[in-house]
N, C-alpha and C positions, 0 to 999 in steps of 0.2 A: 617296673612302676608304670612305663606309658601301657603297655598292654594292661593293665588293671583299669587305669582312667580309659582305655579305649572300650574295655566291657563292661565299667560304670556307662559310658556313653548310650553305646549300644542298647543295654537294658535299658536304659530311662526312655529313649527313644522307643525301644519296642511293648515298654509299657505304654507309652503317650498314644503310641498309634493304636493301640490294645484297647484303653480307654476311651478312644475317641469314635473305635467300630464296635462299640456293644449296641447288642438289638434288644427292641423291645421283647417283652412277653407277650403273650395277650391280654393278660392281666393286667398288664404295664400302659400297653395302648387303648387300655378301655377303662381302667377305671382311676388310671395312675394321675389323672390331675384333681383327683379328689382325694387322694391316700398320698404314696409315698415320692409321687413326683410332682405334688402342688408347690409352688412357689412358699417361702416360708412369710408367716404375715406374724401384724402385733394383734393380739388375740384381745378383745372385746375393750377395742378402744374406741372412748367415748365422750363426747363433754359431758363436764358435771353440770349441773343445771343452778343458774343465780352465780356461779363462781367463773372467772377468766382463769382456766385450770381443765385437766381431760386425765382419765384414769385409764391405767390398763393393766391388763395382767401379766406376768414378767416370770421370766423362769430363772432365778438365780443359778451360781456354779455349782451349786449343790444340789443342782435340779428341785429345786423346791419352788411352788408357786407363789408369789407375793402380788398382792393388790398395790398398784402404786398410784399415786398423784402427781401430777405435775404442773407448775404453776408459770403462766407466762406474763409478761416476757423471760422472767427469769433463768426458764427453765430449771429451777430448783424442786426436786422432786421429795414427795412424802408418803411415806411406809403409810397406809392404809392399815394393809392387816396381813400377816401369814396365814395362808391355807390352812396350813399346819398347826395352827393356834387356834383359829376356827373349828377346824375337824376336830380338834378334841376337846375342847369347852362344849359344844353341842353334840358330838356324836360319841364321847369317847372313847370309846375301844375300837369303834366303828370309823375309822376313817373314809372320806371322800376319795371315791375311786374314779373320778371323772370330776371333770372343772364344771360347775354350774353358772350361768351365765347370771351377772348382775345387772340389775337393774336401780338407777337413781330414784329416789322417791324425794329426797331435797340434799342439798349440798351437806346433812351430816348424818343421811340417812340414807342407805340403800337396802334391796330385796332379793331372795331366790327362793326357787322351790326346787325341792326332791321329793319325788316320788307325789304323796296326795299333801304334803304337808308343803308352808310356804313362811320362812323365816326372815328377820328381821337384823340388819344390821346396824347400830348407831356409833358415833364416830365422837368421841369428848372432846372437848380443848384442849387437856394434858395431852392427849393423842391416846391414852384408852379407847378398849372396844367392848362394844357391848353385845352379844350375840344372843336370840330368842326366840323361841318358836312363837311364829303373827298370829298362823290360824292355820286350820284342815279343812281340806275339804273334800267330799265322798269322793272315794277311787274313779267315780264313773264321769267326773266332771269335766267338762269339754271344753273351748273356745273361752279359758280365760280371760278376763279382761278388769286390770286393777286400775282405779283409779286413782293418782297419784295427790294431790291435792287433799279429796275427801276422804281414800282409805279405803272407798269399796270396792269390793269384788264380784262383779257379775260373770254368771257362769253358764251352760247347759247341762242336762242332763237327758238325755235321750232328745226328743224333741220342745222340752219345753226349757224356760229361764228362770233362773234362781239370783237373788242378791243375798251377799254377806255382807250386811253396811257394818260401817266401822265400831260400833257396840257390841260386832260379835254376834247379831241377829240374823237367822237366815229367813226369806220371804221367796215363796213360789209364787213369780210375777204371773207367768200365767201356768194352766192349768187345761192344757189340748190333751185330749184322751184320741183321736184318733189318729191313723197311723199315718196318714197321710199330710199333716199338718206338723211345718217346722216351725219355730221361733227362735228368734237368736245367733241365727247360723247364714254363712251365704247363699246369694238367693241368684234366679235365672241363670242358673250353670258357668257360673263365677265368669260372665261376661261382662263388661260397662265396666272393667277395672274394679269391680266388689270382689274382696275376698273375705270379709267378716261380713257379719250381723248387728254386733253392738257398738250403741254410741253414747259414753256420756257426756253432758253437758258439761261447760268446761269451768262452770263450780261442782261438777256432780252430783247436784242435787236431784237431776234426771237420768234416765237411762230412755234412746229411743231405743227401737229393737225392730227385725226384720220377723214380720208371719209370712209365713209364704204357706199356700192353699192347695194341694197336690190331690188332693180327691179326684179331683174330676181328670187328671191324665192316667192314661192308660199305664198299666204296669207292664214291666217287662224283667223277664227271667234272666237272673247270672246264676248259672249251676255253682255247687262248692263240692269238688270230686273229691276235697279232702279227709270224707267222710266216708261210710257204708251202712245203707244205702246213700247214693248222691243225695246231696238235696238242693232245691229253690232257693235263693232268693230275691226277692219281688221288688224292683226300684220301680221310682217314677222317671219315665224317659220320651220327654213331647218331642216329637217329630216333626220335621218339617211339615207344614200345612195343616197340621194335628191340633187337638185342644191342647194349650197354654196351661200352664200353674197362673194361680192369682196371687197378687202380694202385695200386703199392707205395711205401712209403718204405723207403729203403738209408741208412745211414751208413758212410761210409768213416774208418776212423780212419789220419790220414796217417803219426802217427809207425809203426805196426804195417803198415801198408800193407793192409790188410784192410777188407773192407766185410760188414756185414751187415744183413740187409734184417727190418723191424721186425716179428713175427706177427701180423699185423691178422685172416687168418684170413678166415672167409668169413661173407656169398658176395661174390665178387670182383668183382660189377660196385658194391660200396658206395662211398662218397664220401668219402675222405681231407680234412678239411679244418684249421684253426686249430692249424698244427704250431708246432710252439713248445719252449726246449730250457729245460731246467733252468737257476739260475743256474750251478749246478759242471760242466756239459756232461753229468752224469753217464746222466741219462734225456732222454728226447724224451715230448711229450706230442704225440696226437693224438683231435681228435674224429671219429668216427667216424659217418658218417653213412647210413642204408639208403638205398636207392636210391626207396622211396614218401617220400623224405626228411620223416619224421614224428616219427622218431626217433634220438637223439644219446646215444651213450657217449663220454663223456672219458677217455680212454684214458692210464697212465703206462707206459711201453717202457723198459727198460734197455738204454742204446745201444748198449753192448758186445757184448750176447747176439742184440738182438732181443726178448727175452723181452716179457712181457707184465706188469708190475706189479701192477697193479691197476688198475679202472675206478672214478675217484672219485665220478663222479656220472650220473646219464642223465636227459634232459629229453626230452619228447614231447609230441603236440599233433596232436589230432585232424584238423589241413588240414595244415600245413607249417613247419618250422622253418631260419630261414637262417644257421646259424653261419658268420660270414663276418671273425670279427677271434680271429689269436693272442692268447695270454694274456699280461696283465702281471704280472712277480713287484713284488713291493713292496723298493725300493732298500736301507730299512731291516729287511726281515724276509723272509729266502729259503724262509720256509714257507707263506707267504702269496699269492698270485695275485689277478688281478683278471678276471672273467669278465666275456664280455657278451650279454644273453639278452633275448629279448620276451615273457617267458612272463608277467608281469600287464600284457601288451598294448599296452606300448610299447617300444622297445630303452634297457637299461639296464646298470647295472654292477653287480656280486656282486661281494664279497670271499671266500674259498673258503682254506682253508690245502689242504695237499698230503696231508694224511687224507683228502679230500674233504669234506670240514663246511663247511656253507656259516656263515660266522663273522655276515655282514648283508649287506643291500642296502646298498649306499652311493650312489645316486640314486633315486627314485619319483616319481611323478605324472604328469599326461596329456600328455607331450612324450617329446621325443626327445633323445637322447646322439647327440652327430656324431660326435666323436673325442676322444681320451683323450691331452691335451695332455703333460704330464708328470707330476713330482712334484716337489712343494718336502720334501726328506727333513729338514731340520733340523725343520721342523715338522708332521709327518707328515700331510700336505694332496694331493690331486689335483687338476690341472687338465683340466678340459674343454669341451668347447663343447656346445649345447645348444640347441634351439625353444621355451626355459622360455618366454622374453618373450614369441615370437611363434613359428607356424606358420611363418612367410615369410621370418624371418631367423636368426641363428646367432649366438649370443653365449659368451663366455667365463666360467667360472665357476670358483670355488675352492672344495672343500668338506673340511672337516676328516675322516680315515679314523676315526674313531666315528660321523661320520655328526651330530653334535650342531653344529656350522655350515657354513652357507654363505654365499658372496658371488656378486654378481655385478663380473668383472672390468672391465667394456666397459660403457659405459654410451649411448653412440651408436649410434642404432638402424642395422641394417643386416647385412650381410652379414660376418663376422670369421673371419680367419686366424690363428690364433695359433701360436709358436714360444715356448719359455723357455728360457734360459740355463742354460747345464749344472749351474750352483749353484741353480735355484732361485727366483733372486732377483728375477729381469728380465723382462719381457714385449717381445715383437716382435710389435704388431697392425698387419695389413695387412686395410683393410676398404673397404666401398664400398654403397654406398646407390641408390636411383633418380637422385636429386638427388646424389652423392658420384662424382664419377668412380674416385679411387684415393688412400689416405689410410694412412699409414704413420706408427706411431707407437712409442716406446721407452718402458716405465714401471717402477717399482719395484713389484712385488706389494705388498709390505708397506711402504711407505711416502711419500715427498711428489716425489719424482722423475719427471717424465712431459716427455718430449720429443716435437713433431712434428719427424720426419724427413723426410717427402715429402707433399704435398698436389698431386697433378696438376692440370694445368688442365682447364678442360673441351673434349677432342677434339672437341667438337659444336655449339659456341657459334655457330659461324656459318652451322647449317644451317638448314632451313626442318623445324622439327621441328612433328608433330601434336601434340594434345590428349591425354592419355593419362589413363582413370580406370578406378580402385580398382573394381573388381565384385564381392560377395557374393551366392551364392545358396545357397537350399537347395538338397540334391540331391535325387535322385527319391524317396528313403524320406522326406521332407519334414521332416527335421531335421538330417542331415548338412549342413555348413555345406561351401562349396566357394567357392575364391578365382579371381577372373580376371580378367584386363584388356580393358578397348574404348579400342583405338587409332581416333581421329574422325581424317577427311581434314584435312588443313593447310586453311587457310582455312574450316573447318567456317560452313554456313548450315544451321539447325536447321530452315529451312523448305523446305529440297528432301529428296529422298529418295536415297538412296546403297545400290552394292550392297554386298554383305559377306561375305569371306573367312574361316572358322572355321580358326584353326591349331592343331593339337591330335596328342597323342600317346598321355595317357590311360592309359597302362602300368605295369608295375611296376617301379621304380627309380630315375625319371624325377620331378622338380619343374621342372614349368617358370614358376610365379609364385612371385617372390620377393622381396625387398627389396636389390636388385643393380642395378650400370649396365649397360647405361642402365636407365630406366624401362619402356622397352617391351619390352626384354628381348630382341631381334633387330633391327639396321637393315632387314633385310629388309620387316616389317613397317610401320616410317615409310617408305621408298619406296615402300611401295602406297599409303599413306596422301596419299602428296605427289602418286599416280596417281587419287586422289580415291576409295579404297575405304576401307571400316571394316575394322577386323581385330581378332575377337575371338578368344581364347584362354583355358582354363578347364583346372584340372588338379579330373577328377575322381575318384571311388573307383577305387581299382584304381591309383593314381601314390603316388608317394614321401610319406616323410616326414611323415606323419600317424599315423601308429599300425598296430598289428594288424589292429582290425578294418575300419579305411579301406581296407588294404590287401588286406584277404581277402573281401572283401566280392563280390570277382568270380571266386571258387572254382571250378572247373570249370565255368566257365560264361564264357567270354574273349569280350569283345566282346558282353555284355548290356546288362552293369549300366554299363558305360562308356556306352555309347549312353543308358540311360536316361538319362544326368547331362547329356550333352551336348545332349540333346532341350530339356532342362531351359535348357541357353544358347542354346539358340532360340528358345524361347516369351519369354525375355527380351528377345533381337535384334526379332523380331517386334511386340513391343508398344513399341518404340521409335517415334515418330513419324517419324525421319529414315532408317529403316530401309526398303528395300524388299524385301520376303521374296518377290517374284519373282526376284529377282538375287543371291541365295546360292548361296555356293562353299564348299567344305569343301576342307584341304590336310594332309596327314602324309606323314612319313618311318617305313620301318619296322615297330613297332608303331602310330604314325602311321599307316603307306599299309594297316595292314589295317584299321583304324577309320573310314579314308576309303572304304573300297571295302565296307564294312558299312553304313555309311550310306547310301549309292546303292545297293546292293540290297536292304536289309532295311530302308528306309524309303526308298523312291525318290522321292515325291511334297515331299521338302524339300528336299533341293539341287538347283540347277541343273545345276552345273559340279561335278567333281570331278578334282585330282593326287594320286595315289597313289604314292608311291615306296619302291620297296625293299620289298614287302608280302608278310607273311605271309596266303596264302590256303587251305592248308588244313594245318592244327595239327598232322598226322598226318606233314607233314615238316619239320617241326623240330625240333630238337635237345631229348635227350632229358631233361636235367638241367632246361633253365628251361621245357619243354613241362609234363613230368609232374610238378614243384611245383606247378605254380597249374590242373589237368587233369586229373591223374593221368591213365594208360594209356589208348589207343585201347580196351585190352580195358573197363575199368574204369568208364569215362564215354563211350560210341559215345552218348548222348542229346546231351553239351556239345559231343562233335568234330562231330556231326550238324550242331547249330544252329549253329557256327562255320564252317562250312564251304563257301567263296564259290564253289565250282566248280559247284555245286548250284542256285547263284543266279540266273545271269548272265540268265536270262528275266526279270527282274525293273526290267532298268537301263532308266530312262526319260530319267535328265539326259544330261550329256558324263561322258565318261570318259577320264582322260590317265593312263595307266600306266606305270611308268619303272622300269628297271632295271639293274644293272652287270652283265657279260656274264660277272663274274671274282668276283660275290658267295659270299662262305665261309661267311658268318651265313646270309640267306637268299636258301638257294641258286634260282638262276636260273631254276630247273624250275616253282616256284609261279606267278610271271606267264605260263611259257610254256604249261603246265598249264592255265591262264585262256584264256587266248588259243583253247587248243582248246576249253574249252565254249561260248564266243562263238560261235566259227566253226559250232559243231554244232547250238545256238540261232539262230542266224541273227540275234545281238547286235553291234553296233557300236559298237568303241571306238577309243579313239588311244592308237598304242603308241610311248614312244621306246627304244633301249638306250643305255649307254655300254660303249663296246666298250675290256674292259681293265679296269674301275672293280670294285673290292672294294662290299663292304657301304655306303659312303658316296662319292658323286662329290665329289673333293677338289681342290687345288688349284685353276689356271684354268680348270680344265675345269667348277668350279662355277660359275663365271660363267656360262659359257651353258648348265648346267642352270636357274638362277634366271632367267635372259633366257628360255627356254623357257618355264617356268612361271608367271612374268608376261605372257608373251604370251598364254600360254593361257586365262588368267583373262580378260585386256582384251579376247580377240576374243569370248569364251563368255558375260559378262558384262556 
């Protein structure tokens, strides 16, 4: 008997350790927190809109889906509706083979669409359901957008705009026959924070819309090999220093059937950005940005005319301004707005009435505003999230509109999402930490009410995970403070030497250390680690989320002052004892793969190995909105495009060099690596080149597997 419990013992134990040393796949470390090692969440939870109450979807034990309700503070929940009931009252034989995403349209009405058709659900007082096909609309139709209130549906079709107002009528708002001209869609290469076109007014009686005017920039070629013969095709793509696209806003007013387009006036390559409508629909506001984007009028339009109101306010700023968030009016006072601005050199909020008088700041100090949660209006309070706590995380915050208190809502250090209930009342935090996989919680703002809804387990418990530590340094002006991680190989022995992979991006928009899951912030990186490599990572000056001057600090000058900061996490790597600085590799993507390929020629004697992917290599062909912010003009600075400029270089490369790119790239177009490739060849430089033939800006899908199996190999054999 003891020998039996002594090989129960045994086993269990050599399962536990068995469990605990499994290794990724590649597959595992590349796409595994988006498939089968994502943290487990509540799936499309949401407030209902007019009710103190939030819906989600629920997989009962019978694996079946259920819509459910739940009412606070009660928490007493209400069957909505079975999947299962639904799929066969509308589809019937036909069941739903994929969960379609719902959307409220009033507390006893919600909506989804399959395929080109778009259905209606209603919800009785007996607690019956009513299921019904709303409307169709043609297969080709793009950039939906319903409006919830009035019922219509505005839409794209190639490049022009269609509405289906609530009668069931469709109307082709406008009517562009050339090929060059969009409407409806986003405009200046989805920079200023626009990622749509359409806006309805918030009776719906209007719709603005973005034209934007491409004629006049030059075209440029994306081959499609996935044909014979290849063929063309011709985007519009303005280049730094290049001619601009033009872009207007139009309002169509549905009941008049008339559209007019608002007089923003010239000169017409400026930047439409933070549209935004009155509470009565009555004006449209737009800030207006010049094209050395330095300078910003807040513009008030009267919708009907077009005309031009008045310009309430103009901000300006010696390097660059990014207005990139509509205005909020205040729920309790329609004269009142909420702005958002970096001008004392962090992004913040303004209170502003419609005089233009800026009324107060209602946030300051050395952080950042993430997002402007809602408002609690009975007690006239704003919510928002915030880097108050920390640089590295996002927390939640309540502050009264005089600006005389604040709270903090979240008190759990880490990463926070927040939602609030259409009254005000309720918070919906969704957050996650290094150590937090995914942590969903329900509370009362103002009182004793806090429920945990979802705590996932941990996706990762049973792998063979590295050591992973917290890194500070100063940056190269020897006071800027800069965060980073050193991922040590699994089994770390502090008395052998290891070589080490620097992953880094370095740009502006981008934080890549944070207080998020996992801890190392990529599987990617624990599978090199489990391959017995270090993996450091540093976000330095010139990246997100630090301020004005963090972030301006690499002005016409891309790819200086980043390399100084990153020098700086080498003399770090280097004075490691387990470190071997023979055997450094440097890896990015993107603004990544141009900071990788700056390193290997404008300091060649420090890395070994380098993969560059997707890289911008000479600034003069890239797009002209996020070139000439942080640049200005080929004419303007030929000193910054000079010293940026890797084509100039390639005499230089002494390590490896693995260059990668997609054959179908829109962002950065294909011509930069193959551009490279020709000063190689006329230097008589030697590198290694892969493509993916067909692959946009990012290699996605399975096809990332064997870019990451490429790029681990290339490190293992180089290394």
């Amino acid at each position: 008997m003891r020998n039996s419990c002594l090989w129960i013992i045994l086993f269990f134990s050599f399962t536990t350790v068995c469990a605990q040393e499994r290794k990724y796949t590649m597959a595992e470390a590349t796409n595994g927190l988006r498939q089968n090692l994502a943290p487990s969440r509540l799936m499309q939870l949401e407030w209902i809109p007019g009710e103190q109450a939030y819906s989600q979807l629920t997989v009962t034990a019978e694996k079946k889906f259920v819509w459910e309700k739940t009412l606070l503070p009660s928490g007493k929940k209400q069957l909505l509706f079975r999947v299962s009931n639904m799929s066969w009252q509308l589809f019937h034989d036909s069941t739903l083979r994929w969960m379609p995403v719902f959307h409220w349209l009033s507390p006893t009405e919600a909506w989804f669409s399959r395929d080109s058709n778009y259905y209606r659900c209603s919800f009785a007082a007996d607690g019956s359901v009513n299921y019904s096909l709303w409307f169709h609309l043609p297969a080709a139709a793009e950039n939906v957008f319903i409006h919830e209130k009035s019922r219509h549906a505005a839409y794209t079709i190639d490049n022009n705009l269609y509405l289906r107002n609530s009668n069931g009528n469709t109307v082709k708002i406008t009517n562009d026959t050339a090929a060059g001209i969009v409407n409806g869609q986003s405009v200046h290469r989805e920079e200023f924070g626009i990622d749509h076109g359409i806006f309805f007014s918030p009776d719906g009686t209007k719709v603005a819309f973005y034209r934007m005017d491409q004629q006049m920039v030059s075209d440029y070629p994306i081959p499609d090999w996935s044909v014979t013969p290849a063929q063309v095709k011709q985007i519009k793509y303005p280049m730094a220093g290049r001619t601009s696209h033009q872009v207007t806003l139009g309002v169509y007013d549905i009941a008049a059937g008339s559209t007019r387009f608002m007089q923003t006036g010239t000169p017409a390559d400026q930047y439409l950005t933070a549209v935004s409508w009155a509470p009565d629909g009555q004006q449209v506001y737009i800030a207006l940005l010049n094209r050395a984007q330095n300078h910003v009028w807040f513009n008030q339009y009267q919708a009907s005319t077009g005309s031009l109101v008045k310009t309430l306010f103009e901000e300006t700023h010696p390097r660059y301004i990014q207005p990139r968030h509509s205005i909020s009016f205040l729920p309790w006072n329609k004269d009142q707005f909420i702005w958002w601005s970096e001008r004392d050199g962090y992004q913040h909020l303004y209170l502003y009435n419609t005089g233009g008088q800026l009324v107060q700041q209602l946030t300051k100090g050395n952080w950042m505003v993430n997002e402007l949660t809602g408002f609690r209006e009975k007690t006239r309070e704003i919510i928002y999230t915030s880097t108050e706590a920390s640089a590295l995380e996002k927390q939640v915050y309540i502050a009264s509109i005089d600006g005389k208190k604040k709270e903090r809502l979240t008190t759990v250090a880490g990463w926070h999402d927040a939602t609030i209930s259409t009254n005000g009342l309720f918070l919906l935090d969704k957050y996650s930490s290094e150590t937090v996989p995914y942590v969903v919680r329900v509370s009362e703002i103002k009182g004793k009410y806090d429920q945990q809804l979802h705590s996932s387990p941990d996706p990762l418990k049973d792998f063979d995970r590295p050591v992973i530590r917290p890194v500070q340094l100063k940056a190269a002006d020897d006071s800027t403070i800069l965060y980073g991680k050193l991922i040590l190989p699994t089994h770390f022995d502090s008395t052998r030497k290891y070589p080490v992979i620097v992953y880094l991006y370095n740009g502006p928009n981008v934080q890549l250390i944070r207080n998020s899951f996992p801890a190392s912030g990529n599987l990617w990186y624990e599978y090199m680690a489990q391959q017995g490599f270090i993996v450091f990572t540093m976000d330095g000056r010139g990246s997100s989320n630090r301020g004005l001057a963090f972030e301006q600090a690499t002005f016409r000058q891309l790819g200086t002052v980043e390399m100084e900061d990153q020098l700086k996490g080498v003399d770090y790597l280097k004075a490691l004892p387990y470190v071997d600085a023979q055997r450094m590799g440097v890896h990015g993507w993107s603004f990544g793969g141009f900071m990788t390929t700056s390193l290997m020629l404008r300091h060649p004697d420090v890395f070994k190995v380098g993969v560059a992917g997707g890289p911008v290599i000479d600034w003069r062909m890239y797009e002209v909105m996020y070139t000439e912010r942080y640049m200005d003009t080929p004419e303007e600075n030929p000193e910054g495009y000079a010293a940026s400029n890797l084509l100039t270089k390639t005499k230089n490369l002494k390590g490896k060099l693995l260059m990668i790119h997609g054959t179908n790239d829109d962002v950065v177009v294909w011509q930069h690596s193959i551009d490279f490739l020709k000063a190689c060849v006329d230097n008589g430089t030697q590198i290694d080149y892969f493509v993916y033939p067909g692959h946009l800006h990012n290699v996605l899908g399975k096809d990332r597997v064997h870019l990451m199996q490429k790029i681990t190999d290339y490190f293992k054999e180089k290394l």
